[in-house]
N, C-alpha and C positions, 0 to 999 in steps of 0.2 A: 746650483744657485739657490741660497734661501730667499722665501719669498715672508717667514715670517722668523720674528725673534723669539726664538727657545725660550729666554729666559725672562722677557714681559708677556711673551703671548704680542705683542703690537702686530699688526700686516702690515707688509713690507711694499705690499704694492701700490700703495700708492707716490713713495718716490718713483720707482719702477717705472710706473705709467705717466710721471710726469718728464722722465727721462727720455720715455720712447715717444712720448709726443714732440719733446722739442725736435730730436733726429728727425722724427717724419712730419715735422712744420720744414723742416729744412727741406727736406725730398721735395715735399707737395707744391714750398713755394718756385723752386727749381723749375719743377715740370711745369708750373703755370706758365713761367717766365720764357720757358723755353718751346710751347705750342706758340706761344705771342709771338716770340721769331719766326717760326716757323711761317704762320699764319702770313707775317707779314713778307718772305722769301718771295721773289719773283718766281715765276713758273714758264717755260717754255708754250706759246699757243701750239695748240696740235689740229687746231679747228681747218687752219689755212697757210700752208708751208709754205704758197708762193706768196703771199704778202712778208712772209719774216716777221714779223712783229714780235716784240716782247708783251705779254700779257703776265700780268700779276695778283695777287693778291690785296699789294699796297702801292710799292712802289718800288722802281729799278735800281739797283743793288749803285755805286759810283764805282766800288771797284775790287772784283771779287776776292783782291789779294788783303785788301783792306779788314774783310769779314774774316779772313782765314789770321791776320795777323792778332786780333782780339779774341776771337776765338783759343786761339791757343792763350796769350794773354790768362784769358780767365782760367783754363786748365792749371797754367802755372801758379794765380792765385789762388786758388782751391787745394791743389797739392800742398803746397807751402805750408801756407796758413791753419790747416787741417791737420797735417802733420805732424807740427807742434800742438794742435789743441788737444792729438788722442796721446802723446806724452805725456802732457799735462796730465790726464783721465786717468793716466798709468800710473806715475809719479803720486798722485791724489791718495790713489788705492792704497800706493804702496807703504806711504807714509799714516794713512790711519789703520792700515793691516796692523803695522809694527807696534803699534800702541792700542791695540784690540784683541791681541792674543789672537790672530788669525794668522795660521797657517800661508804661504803664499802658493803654494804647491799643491792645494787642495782644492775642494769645488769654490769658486769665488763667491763672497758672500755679498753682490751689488746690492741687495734690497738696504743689506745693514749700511754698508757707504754710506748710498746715498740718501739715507733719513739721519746720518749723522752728518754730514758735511753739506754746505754750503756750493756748489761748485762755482757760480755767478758769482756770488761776491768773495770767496778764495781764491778766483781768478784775478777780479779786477783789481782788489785788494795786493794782491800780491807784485800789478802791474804800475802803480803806482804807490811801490813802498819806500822806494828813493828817489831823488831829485834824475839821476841818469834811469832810472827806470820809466820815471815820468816824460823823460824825455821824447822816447819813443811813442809813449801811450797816447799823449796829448798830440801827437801829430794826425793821429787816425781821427779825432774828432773835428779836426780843422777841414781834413780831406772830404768828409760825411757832410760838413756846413757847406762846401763851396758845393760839392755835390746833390746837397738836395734843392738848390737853387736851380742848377745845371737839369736837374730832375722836373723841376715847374717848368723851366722855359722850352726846352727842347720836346718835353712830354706834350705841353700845348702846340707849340709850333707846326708838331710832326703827326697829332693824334695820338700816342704813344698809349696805349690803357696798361690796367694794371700799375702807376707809378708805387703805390703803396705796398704792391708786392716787391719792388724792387729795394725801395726802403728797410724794409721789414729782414728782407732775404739778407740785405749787407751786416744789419744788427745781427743778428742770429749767425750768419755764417761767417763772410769777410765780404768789406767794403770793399777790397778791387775785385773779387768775383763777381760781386754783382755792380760793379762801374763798368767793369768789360760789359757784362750781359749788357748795362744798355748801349754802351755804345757799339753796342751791335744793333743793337734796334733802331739809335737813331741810324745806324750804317745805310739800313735796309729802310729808310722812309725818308722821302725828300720832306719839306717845307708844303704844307698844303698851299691851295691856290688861296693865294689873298681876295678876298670878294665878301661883300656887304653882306651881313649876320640874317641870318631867315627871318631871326623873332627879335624881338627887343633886348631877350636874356638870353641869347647866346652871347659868345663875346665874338669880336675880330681878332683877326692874325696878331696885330700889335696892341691886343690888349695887357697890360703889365696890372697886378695886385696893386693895395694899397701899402704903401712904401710903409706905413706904422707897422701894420702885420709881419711884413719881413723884419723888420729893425728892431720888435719886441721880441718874435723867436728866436731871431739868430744872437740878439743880447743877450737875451737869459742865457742862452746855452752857453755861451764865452764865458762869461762869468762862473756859470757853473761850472767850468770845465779847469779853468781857474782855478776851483775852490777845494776841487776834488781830495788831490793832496793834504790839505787839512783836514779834513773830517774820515780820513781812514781807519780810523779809530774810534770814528763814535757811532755813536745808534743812528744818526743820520744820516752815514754815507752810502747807502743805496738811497735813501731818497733823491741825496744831493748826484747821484749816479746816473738816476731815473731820468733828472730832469731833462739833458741834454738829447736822452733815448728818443724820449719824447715828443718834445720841440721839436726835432729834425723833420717829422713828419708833415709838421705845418708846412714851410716851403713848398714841399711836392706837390699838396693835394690844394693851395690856395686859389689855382685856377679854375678849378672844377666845384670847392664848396664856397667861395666868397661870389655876391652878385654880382652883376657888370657893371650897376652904379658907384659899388664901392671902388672899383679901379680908376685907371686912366685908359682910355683910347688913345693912343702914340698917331702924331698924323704920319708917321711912314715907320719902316722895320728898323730903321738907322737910329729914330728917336727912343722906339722898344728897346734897342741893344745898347745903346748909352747907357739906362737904365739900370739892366743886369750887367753892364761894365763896371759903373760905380758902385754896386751891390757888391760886385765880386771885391774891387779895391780894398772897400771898406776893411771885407772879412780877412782881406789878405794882411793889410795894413794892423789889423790885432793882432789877428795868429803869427804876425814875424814880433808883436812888443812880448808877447805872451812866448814865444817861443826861446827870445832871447832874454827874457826875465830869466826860464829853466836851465837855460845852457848853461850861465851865469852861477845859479844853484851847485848845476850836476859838474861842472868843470871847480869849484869850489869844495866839494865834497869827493867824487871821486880822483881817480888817479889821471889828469888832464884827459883832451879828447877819448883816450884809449879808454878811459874808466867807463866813458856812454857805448863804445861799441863793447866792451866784455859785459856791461848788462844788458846787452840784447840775447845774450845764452847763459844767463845766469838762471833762469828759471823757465819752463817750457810756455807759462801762461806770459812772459816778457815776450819769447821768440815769435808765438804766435801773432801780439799785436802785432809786433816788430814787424815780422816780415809782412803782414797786410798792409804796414807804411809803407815796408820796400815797393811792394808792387803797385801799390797806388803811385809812389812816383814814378814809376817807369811806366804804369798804364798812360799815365796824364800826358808825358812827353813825349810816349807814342802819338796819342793823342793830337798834341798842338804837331807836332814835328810832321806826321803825316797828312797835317792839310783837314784837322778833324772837324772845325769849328767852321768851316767850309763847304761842309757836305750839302749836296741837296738845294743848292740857290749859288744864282749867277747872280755878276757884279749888278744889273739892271734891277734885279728883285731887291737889292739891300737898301734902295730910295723910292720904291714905288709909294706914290701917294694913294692911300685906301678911300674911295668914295663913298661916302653916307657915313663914316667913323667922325 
């Protein structure tokens, strides 16, 4: 493997090292995400046999077939999704070997790759080159908006740390790998006890953001995501790429970095979930105008419905979004279908009025 080019003298390492750092931001953010589970797994007391008690770390699991069924969940989204991402890596090689006078049979020359090529935006680029390619693409960004919503409330609810490593991990790796991972997490933590805030600037159980902050990031991002397809071709289509990357992050972390004055105190959990009900609507309510704008595109340009499923294996950087779609909607209706949105609170907790809120 060359580390420098023969014929400028340039060093090669530092694509190199910006390659092996994304792989091992992937690893590092994994292992974080995955001690949090850990951390949070109930434990058997050993203190006192005849009382039986469960003692824990966090809190008692609702049902351990539950954990094992997202658990695998995320295996299958990680295989999947990965799968096609190291084709893509191979396919990359292969096709700037062919036109670099490189040998394919020889020692591989990554340093050269990848200071010529782009892979992030030859990826995205390439997943949003037609209307049925866009089809799939634009579906994973919608999945990312309802989830980083789902990521604020459930992370507050439950104490959940770490939200921005979960964000981060689903950008970088796949959105259903890391929706399984939390929904393992919230698996393994019920609803903390609702009760009046220590200090002035903690918040309560049912405190909800300021409805502008959700409605300015999750809009830009729609929009942006929207727009994508036109600027695939210009200087600006990572920017216009970025911005959605970005945004998504807001939702998550609004609990933790916005004050308590800026919110609303909900007087019960039933006013809270109203809240992120019509938050969800909304989002859902665009992503079906915006999805049936494309279908409308891609059913017009390709060969009827079949034209959008043959571009989901038209290119390995399609498959890979693609099937991080697939899985996202089978994670999600895992999800509802098994009582997920459930977890962790009895009917009596979903009206409790909070005292001192």
């Amino acid at each position: 493997m060359s580390f420098d080019d023969p014929q400028s003298g340039i060093p090669n390492v530092r694509p190199i090292t910006i390659f092996t750092s994304y792989m091992l931001l992937c690893l590092s953010l994994t292992i974080l995400i995955l001690r949090t589970l850990y951390l949070r797994f109930p434990i058997q007391s050993s203190s006192s046999s005849s009382s039986k008690q469960q003692t824990h770390r966090s809190s008692p699991i609702r049902s351990f077939k539950h954990v094992q069924l997202f658990a695998t969940l995320a295996i299958l989204s990680l295989g999947t999704t990965w799968y096609y991402m190291l084709c893509f890596f191979s396919l990359s090689y292969r096709e700037w070997a062919s036109t670099h006078d490189v040998t394919l049979g020889g020692d591989p020359e990554l340093g050269l790759w990848l200071k010529d090529t782009q892979l992030f935006k030859e990826a995205w680029g390439t997943a949003v080159a037609t209307p049925a390619r866009f089809w799939w693409t634009q579906q994973i960004f919608f999945f990312t908006a309802v989830w980083s919503v789902f990521l604020g409330q459930e992370g507050h609810r439950r104490s959940i740390p770490h939200l921005w490593a979960f964000m981060l991990l689903g950008q970088v790796a796949a959105v259903s790998f890391a929706s399984n991972l939390f929904f393992l997490a919230v698996s393994l933590g019920p609803i903390r006890q609702a009760q009046v805030p220590e200090s002035a600037a903690a918040k309560p159980l049912t405190w909800t953001p300021p409805l502008i902050l959700h409605a300015l990031s999750l809009g830009i991002t729609l929009i942006s995501v929207a727009s994508i397809p036109y600027f695939s071709n210009s200087s600006h289509f990572l920017a216009i790429l970025s911005t959605p990357h970005l945004l998504l992050f807001v939702p998550p972390l609004l609990h933790r970095a916005v004050p308590r004055s800026w919110g609303v105190n909900c007087t019960s959990s039933s006013a809270a979930d109203w809240y992120y009900a019509n938050t969800y609507r909304i989002i859902l309510l665009c992503a079906l105008f915006l999805q049936a704008k494309v279908t409308m595109e891609a059913l017009g340009q390709a060969r009827g419905s079949w034209g959008i499923f043959e571009a989901l294996y038209e290119h390995p950087a399609v498959s890979s979004v693609g099937w991080d779609v697939i899985m996202c909607w089978v994670s999600w209706c895992m999800w509802a279908l098994t009582g997920g949105w459930e977890i962790g609170e009895s009917k009596a907790e979903r009206g409790i009025l909070l005292k001192g809120d």
